[in-house]
VOGU-3710 file (C-alpha; in Angstrom, 3 decimals, decimal comma):
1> xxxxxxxxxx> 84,425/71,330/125,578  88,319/71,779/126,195  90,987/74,028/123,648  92,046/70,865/122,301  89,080/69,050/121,261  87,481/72,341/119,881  91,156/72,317/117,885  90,553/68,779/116,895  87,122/68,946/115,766  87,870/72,264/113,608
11> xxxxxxxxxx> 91,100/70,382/112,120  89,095/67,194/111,274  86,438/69,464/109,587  89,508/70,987/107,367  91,041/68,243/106,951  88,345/66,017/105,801  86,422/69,236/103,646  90,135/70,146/101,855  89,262/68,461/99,269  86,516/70,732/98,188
21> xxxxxxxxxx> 88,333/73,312/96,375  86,906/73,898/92,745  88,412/71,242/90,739  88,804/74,283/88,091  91,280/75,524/90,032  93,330/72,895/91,602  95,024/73,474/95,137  98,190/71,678/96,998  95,976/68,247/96,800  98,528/65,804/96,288
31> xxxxxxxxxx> 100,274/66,922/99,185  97,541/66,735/101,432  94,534/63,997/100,822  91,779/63,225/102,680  93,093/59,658/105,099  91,149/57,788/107,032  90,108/58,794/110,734  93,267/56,318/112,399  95,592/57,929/110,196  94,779/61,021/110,517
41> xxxxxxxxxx> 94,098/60,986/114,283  98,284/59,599/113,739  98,969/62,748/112,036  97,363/64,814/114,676  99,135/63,487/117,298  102,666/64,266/115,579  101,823/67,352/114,429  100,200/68,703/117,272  96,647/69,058/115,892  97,922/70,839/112,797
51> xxxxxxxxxx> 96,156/70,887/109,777  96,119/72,725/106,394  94,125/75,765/106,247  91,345/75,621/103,788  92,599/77,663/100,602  90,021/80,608/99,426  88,101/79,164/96,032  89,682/80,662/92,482  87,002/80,647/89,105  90,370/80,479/87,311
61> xxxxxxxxxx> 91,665/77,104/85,121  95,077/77,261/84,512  96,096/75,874/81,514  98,501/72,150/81,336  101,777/72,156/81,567  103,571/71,204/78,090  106,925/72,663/78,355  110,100/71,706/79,571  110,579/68,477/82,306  111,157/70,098/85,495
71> xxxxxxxxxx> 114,495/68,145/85,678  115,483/69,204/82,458  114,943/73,096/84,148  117,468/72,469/86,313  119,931/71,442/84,076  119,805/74,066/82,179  119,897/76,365/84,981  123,026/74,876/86,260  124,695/74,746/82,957  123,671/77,836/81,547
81> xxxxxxxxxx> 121,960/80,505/84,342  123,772/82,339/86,916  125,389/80,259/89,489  124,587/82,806/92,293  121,962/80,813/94,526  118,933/83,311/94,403  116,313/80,609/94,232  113,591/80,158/97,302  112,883/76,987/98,905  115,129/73,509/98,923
91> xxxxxxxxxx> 113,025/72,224/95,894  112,315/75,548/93,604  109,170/76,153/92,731  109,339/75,877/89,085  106,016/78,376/87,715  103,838/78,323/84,871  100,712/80,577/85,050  99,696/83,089/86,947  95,831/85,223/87,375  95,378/88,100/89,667
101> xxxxxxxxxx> 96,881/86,835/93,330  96,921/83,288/92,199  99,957/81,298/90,646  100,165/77,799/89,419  103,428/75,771/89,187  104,139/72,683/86,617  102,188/70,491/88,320  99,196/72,702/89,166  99,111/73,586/92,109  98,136/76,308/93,386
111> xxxxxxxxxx> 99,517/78,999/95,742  98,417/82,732/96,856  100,929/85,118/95,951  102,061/87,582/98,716  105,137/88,344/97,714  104,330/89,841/94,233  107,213/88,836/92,118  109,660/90,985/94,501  106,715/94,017/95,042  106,592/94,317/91,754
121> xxxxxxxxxx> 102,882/92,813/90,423  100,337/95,702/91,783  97,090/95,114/89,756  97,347/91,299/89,953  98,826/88,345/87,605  97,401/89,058/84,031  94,793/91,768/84,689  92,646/91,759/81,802  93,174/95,548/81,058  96,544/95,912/81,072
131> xxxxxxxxxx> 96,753/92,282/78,518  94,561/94,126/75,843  96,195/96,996/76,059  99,805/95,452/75,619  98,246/93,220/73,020  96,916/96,038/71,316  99,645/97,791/71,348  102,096/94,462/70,025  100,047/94,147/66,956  100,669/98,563/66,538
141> xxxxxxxxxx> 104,226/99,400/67,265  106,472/97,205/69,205  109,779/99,912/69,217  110,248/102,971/68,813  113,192/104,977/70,085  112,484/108,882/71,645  113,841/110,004/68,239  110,643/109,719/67,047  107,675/110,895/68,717  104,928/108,169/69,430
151> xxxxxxxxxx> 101,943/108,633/71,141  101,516/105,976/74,265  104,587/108,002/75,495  102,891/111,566/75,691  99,857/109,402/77,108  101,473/107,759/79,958  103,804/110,961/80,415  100,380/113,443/81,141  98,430/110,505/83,395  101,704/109,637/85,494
161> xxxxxxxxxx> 102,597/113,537/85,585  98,891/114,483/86,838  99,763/112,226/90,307  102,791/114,331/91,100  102,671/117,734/93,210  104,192/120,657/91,760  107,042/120,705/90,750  107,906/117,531/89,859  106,402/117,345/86,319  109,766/116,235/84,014
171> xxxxxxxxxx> 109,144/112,503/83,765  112,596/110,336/82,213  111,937/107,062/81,503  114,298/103,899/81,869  113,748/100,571/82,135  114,499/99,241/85,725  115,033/100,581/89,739  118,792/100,217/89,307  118,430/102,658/86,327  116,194/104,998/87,411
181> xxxxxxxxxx> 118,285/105,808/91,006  121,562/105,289/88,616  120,292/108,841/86,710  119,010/110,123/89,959  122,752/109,927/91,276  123,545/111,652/88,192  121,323/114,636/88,141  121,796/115,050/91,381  125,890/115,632/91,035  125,445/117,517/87,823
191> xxxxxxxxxx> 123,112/120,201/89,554  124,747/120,347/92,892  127,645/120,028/91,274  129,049/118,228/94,426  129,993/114,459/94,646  128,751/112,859/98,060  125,457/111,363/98,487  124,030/109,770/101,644  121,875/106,902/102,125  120,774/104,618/104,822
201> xxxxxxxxxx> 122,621/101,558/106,117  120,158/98,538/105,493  119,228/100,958/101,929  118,410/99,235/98,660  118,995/101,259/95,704  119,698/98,935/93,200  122,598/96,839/91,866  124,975/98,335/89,110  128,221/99,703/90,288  127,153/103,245/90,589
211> xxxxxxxxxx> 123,886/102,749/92,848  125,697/99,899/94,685  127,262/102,395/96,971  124,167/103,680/97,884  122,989/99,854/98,188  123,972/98,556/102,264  122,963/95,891/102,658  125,967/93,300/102,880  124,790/90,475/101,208  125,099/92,948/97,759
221> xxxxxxxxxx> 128,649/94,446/98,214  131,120/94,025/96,524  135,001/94,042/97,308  135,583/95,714/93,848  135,505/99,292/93,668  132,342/100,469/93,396  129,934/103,287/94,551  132,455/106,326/94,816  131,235/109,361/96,554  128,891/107,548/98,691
231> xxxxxxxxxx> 128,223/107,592/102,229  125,981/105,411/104,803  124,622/107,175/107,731  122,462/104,876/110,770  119,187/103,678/109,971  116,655/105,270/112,041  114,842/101,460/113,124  113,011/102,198/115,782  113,067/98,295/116,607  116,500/96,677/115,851
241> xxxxxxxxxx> 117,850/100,483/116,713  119,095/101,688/119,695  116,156/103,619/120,204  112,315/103,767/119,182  109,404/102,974/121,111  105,206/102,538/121,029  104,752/105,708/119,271  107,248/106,324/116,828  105,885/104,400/113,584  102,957/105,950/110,868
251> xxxxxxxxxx> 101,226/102,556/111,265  98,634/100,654/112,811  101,207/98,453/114,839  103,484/100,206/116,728  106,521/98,258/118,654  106,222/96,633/121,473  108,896/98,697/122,950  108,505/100,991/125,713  109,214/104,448/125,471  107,890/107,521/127,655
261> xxxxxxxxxx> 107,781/110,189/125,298  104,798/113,002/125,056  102,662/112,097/122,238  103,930/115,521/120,346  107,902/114,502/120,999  109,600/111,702/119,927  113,187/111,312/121,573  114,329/108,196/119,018  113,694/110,602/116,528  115,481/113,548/118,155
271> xxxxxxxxxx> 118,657/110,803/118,718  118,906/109,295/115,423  118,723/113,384/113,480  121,764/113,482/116,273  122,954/110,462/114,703  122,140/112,217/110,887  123,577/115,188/111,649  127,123/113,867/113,128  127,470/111,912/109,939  126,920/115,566/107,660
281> xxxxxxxxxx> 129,559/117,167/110,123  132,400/114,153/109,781  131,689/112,274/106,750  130,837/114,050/103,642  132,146/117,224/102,359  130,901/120,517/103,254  128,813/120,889/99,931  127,019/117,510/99,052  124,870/116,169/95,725  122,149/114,501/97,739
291> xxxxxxxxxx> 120,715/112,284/99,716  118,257/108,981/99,136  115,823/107,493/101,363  112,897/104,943/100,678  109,983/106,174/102,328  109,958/102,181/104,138  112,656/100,443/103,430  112,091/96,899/101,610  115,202/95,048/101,668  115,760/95,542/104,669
301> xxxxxxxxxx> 112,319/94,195/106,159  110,078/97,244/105,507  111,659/98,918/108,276  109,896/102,432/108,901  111,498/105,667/111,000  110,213/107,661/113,266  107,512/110,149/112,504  109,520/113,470/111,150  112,829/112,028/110,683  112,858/112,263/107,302
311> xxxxxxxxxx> 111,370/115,977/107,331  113,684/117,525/109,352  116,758/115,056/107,516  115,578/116,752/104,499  115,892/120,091/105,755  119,476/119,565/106,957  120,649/117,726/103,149  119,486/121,402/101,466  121,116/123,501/103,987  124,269/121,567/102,623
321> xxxxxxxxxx> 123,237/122,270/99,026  122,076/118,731/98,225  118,661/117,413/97,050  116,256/115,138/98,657  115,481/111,710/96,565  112,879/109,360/97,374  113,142/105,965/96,326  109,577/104,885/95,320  110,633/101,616/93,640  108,381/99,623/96,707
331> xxxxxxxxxx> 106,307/102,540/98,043  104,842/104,114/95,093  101,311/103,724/93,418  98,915/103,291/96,363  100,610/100,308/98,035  100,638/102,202/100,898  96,610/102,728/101,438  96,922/106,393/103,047  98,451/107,743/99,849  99,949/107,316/96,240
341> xxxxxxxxxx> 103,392/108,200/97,299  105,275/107,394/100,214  106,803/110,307/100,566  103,443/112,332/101,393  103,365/109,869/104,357  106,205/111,927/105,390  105,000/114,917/104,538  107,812/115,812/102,622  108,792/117,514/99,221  111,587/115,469/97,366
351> xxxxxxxxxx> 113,192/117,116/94,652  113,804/113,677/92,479  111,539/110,761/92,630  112,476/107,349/91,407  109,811/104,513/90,367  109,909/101,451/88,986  108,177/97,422/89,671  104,737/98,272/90,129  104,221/101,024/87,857  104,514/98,442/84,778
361> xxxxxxxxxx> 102,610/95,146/87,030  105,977/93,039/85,998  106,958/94,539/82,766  110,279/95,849/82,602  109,460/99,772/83,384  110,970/102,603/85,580  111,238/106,705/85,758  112,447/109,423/87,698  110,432/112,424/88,022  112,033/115,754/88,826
371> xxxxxxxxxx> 111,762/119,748/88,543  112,008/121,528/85,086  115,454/123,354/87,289  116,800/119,862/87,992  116,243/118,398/84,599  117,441/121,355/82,925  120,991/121,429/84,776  121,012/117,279/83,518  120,459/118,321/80,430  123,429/120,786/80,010
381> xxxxxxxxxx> 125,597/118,181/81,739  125,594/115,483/79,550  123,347/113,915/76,364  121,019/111,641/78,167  119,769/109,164/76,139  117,959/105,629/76,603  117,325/103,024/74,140  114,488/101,090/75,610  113,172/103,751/78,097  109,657/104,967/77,315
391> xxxxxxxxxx> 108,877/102,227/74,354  105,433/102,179/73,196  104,788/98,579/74,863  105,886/99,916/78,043  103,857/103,073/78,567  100,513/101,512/77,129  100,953/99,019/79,959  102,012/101,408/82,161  98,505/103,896/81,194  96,349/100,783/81,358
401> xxxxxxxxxx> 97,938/99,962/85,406  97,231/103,789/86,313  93,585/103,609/84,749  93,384/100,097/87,023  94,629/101,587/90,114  92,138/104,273/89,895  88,892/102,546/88,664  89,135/99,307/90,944  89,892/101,110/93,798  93,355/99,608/94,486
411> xxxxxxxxxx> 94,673/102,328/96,581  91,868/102,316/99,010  91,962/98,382/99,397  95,558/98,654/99,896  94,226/101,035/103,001  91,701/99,019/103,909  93,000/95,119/103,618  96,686/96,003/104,466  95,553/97,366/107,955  93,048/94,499/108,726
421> xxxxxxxxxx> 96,121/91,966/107,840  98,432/94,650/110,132  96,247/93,781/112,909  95,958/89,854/112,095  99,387/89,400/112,291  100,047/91,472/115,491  97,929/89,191/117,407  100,902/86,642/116,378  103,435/88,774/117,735  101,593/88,630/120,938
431> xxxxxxxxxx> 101,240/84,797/120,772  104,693/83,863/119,677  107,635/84,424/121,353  109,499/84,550/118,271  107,332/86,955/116,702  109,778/90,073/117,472  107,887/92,792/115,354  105,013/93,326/112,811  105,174/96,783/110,859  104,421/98,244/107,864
441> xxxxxxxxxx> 101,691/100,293/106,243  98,909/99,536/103,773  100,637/95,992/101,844  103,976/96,560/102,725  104,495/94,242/105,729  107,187/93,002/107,538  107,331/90,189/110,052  110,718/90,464/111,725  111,438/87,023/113,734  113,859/86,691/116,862
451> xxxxxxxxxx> 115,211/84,299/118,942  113,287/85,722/122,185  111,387/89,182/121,989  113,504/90,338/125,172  117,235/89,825/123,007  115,807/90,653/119,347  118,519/89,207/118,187  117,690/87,269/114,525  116,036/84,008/114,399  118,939/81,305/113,411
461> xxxxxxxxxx> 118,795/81,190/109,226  117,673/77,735/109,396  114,857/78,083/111,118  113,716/81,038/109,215  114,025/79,084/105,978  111,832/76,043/107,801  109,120/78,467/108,386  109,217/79,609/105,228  109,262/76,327/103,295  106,559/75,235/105,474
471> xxxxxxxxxx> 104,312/78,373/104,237  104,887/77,462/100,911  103,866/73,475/100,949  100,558/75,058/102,464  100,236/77,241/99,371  101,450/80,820/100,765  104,268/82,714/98,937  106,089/85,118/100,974  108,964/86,977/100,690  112,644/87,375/103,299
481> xxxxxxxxxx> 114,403/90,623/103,994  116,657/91,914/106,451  120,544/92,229/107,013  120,388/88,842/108,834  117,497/87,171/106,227  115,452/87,512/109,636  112,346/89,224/108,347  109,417/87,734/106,665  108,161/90,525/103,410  104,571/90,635/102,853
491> xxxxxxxxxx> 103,867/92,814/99,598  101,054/90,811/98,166  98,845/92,410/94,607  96,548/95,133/95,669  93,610/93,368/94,259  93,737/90,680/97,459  90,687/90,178/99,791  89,879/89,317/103,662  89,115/85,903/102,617  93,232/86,036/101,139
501> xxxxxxxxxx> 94,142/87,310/104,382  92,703/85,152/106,667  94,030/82,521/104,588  97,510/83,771/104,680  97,363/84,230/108,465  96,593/80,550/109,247  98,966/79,103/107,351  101,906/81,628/109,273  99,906/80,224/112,561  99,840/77,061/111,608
511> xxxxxxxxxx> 104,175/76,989/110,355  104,706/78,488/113,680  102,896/76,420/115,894  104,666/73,472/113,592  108,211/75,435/114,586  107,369/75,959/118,497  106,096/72,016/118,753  109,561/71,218/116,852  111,551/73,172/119,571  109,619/71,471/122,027
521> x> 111,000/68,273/121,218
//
């Protein structure tokens, strides 16, 4: 039997069993219905044998729709929400439910969430545990402010402390990313008592006017002043940089550039600390407050260094008197598999360590952990106070996510999923050509797509946006990242399985087999 009928026969068996999901759960059915053999063999011919892939069963009913016409959302929107276009997709998807890595729009449909809600949803949509805990707590104590001691605080303040290495044991907590590296700048200054702080170009560190200029990535500056004192040094990108090859990344999938380094020396590395330290000896004062890194860089298309940049970059900032930040915001709480943090990936010591997304699943949460030195010097610098930081809602939701993490295994699934779905999608960098690189560690992906793999230069927007669009009518959510919007972000709950996975990879096969028979034509 030839490729094509064995491709025909396995299409016509998904195409004709789709309708088999649960109907407790409903799936994308009114998009694609079982049709008679002529019709469909019509459809194959256009498509080029494509079919749905058969969506993983969910025991899960989501509940009807009774609110708002979606037309009626958009009005709104348009009269009342920010006009800056953020939305995803031509038609947005307008959401009403949501249960572990499952969510379910007006209609009901259903799609499998890999994105996360921005990295931000670790234990899954409306774990069970962390709901009666922060319904629990609602019927307690709602607010509080640290003026008053409550207990959830002390709670969440010894569990989250116990995951840190010595000596980062002084927990301050704020509500969101943008907060938490906005007080990291500040401690930083007040104990160095210098002004300049480094980051990464490509670097997201949030979005208020302080940590914007640590923030480069174009699409979020701003031509008002913002960001003083800060300075961008290169990325280390071992794939879109000018150099990195096969053995360079801490991950399963290396580049498919060629390099001919020893397997203890890394020249990209040795070039870029080059690169690191020309930007310390023109750029920044002799004396400087810091400098931030995130351990993989989200935004930017979880773009990972060399191995030992970042240790020896480290060194060099506290020569200069500064101190070492790590931006856990995407990293942190096991989504990397290997470890909790993803700074031990590195190996490193950071003096301040900001959190935030997954260590409340969604809710509105953040901290920065630090040394009793560090926090001390704060302290005599200025009255630090926050409002909503550290509410008793927040940290029982936050205890109930670490007690999750730890009793279901989350971390070690991370490990073990994350670098089965690594490999998956590798074999599509080696079957399309506009597959440029696959990367990442545990569930932090990145599928960076190009126009040819021997260029690398970014995949035209509109064809990224068709791919993407196309993932979602199949009923897969995924994220985009990248200076260009040329990377696909893959950050999916840690509670997902194989089945999820091998889901999720058919449907990217099956939008870029769609995109290569469209450039065909």
């Amino acid at each position: 039997m030839t490729p094509a009928w064995r491709h025909l026969l396995r299409a016509l068996h998904q195409q004709t069993s789709s309708h088999r999901t649960p109907k407790m759960c409903p799936s994308l059915s009114r998009e694609w219905k079982p049709r008679a053999l002529g019709a469909f063999w019509t459809s194959v011919t256009k498509l080029g044998l494509h079919t749905k892939p058969r969506m993983p069963p969910c025991d899960f009913t989501p509940e009807k729709y009774q609110s708002l016409a979606y037309e009626r959302v958009l009005e709104i929107h348009k009269q009342h929400l920010s006009p800056i276009l953020t939305a995803y997709f031509p038609k947005p998807l307008l959401l009403h439910q949501g249960h572990k890595e499952w969510l379910f729009d007006y209609e009901g449909n259903r799609y499998l969430d890999f994105f996360s809600g921005i990295v931000t949803v670790s234990v899954g949509h409306c774990h069970p545990k962390v709901n009666a805990a922060a319904q629990k707590q609602l019927g307690r104590l709602w607010h509080t402010s640290t003026l008053f001691f409550h207990p959830p605080i002390h709670e969440f303040a010894e569990k989250l402390s116990a995951l840190l290495p010595e000596p980062l044991k002084v927990i301050f907590l704020v509500n969101s990313g943008s907060e938490a590296n906005d007080l990291a700048m500040l401690m930083a200054r007040a104990h160095s008592k210098s002004t300049d702080i480094i980051s990464f170009r490509g670097g997201y560190h949030g979005g208020s006017s302080s940590t914007l200029g640590l923030t480069n990535v174009g699409s979020f500056k701003t031509e008002l002043s913002s960001g003083l004192g800060c300075q961008s040094t290169m990325c280390p990108d071992v794939f879109r940089g000018p150099w990195g090859g096969s053995h360079c990344r801490d991950s399963p999938v290396q580049t498919i550039r060629k390099c001919s380094c020893a397997p203890d020396c890394c020249q990209a590395k040795d070039q870029y600390i080059e690169q690191f330290k020309d930007t310390l000896n023109s750029s920044v004062a002799k004396s400087i407050a810091g400098f931030f890194a995130e351990p993989i860089q989200g935004v930017n298309g979880v773009v990972q260094y060399p191995k030992g940049f970042l240790k020896e970059a480290f060194e060099l900032v506290r020569e200069r008197g500064g101190l070492c930040i790590a931006d856990e915001v995407q990293t942190g709480f096991g989504r990397l598999g290997s470890h909790f943090w993803g700074f031990q990936t590195h190996g490193i010591l950071p003096d301040i360590v900001t959190m935030a997304k997954g260590i409340g699943n969604g809710f509105p949460m953040a901290a920065v952990v630090t040394t009793p030195e560090i926090a001390n010097s704060l302290a005599k610098s200025v009255l630090h106070f926050n409002t909503f930081g550290g509410n008793p809602m927040a940290c029982a939701i936050g205890s109930a996510v670490l007690e999750v993490i730890k009793e279901e295994n989350l971390q070690e699934n991370s490990q073990e999923v994350g670098t089965y779905m690594l490999q998956k999608f590798a074999e599509l960098r080696d079957e399309f050509e506009i597959v440029g690189d696959v990367r990442g560690k545990g569930l932090m992906i990145g599928i960076e797509m190009v126009k040819d793999k021997m260029s690398r230069q970014p995949l035209p927007q509109e064809e990224v946006n068709e791919i993407h669009d196309n993932c979602k009518r199949m009923g897969l959510l995924i994220g985009k990242g990248g200076i260009f919007a040329q990377t696909f972000r893959i950050a999916p709950s840690m509670c997902i399985t194989e089945p999820d996975v091998k889901f999720a990879v058919e449907v990217f096969r099956s939008a870029l087999t769609q995109h290569r028979d469209r450039r065909a034509k």
